[in-house]
C-alpha positions as CSV (number, residue, x, y, z in Angstrom):
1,X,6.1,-11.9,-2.3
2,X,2.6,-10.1,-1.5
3,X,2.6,-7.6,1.6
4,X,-0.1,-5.6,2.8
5,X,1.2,-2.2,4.2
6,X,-1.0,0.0,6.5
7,X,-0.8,3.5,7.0
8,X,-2.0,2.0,10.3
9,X,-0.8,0.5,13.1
10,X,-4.2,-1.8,13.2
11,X,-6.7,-1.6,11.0
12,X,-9.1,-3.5,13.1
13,X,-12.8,-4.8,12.6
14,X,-15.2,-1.8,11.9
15,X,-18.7,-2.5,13.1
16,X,-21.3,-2.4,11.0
17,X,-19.9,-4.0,7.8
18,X,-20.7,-7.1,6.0
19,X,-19.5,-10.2,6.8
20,X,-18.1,-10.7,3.0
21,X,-16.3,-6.9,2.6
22,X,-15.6,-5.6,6.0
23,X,-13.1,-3.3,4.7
24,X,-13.4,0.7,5.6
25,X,-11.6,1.6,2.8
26,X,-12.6,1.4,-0.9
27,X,-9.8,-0.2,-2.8
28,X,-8.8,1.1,-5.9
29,X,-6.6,-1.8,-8.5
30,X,-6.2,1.1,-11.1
31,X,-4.4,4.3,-10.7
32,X,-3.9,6.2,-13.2
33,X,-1.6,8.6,-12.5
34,X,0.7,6.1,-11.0
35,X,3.8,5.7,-13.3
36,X,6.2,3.8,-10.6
37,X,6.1,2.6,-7.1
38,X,9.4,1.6,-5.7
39,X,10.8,1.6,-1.9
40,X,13.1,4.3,-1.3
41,X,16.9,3.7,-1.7
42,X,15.3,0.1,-3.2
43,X,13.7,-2.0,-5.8
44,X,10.4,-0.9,-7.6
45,X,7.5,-3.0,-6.5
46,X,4.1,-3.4,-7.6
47,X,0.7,-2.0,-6.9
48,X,-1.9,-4.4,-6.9
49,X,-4.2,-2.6,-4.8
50,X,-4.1,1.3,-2.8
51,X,-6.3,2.6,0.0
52,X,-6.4,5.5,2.2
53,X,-5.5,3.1,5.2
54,X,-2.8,1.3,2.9
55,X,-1.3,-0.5,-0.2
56,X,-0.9,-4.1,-1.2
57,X,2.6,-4.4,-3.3
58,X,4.5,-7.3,-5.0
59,X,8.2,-7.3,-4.4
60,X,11.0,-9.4,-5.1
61,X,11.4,-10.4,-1.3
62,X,9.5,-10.2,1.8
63,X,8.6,-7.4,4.3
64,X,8.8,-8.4,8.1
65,X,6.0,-8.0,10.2
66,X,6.3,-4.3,12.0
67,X,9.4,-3.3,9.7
68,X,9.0,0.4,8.4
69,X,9.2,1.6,4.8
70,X,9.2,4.2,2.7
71,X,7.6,4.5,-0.7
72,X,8.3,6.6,-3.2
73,X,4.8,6.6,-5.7
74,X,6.2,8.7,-8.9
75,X,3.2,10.3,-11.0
76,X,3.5,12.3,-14.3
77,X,4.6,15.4,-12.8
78,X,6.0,14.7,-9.2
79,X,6.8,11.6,-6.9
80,X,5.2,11.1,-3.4
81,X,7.3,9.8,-0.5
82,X,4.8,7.8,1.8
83,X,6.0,6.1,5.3
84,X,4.2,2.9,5.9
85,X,4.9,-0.2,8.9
């Protein structure tokens, strides 16, 4: 299962960008320092993309609309705990 998560309530329609990429936010598919992503107190789950308004993951089963999370995004040295909806 595929679920976008926003940092966000509602990302919305910007003005001013292209038809084809209206997205505010440059998306990034490789992190480096990104060891593991997981939910907290839950299963890992894959990046497939990261932005500053949010992050696409893959888990094992699906997020409902409006429920809030909390990831846990380890790195080398330290792990960060990000709240998403």
């Amino acid at each position: 299962m595929i679920a976008r998560i926003s940092s966000s309530s509602s990302l919305g329609t910007k003005a001013g960008f292209h038809c084809n990429n209206r997205r505010a936010h440059t998306r990034l598919t490789k992190v480096p320092w990104l060891r593991r992503a997981r939910l907290k107190h839950g299963c890992d789950v894959r990046v497939i993309d990261i932005s500053m308004a949010g992050v696409l993951v893959e888990s094992r089963g699906p997020f409902k609309p409006g429920t809030e999370v909390v990831f846990e995004l380890t790195g080398a040295s330290s792990t960060v705990v990000v709240p998403a909806r």
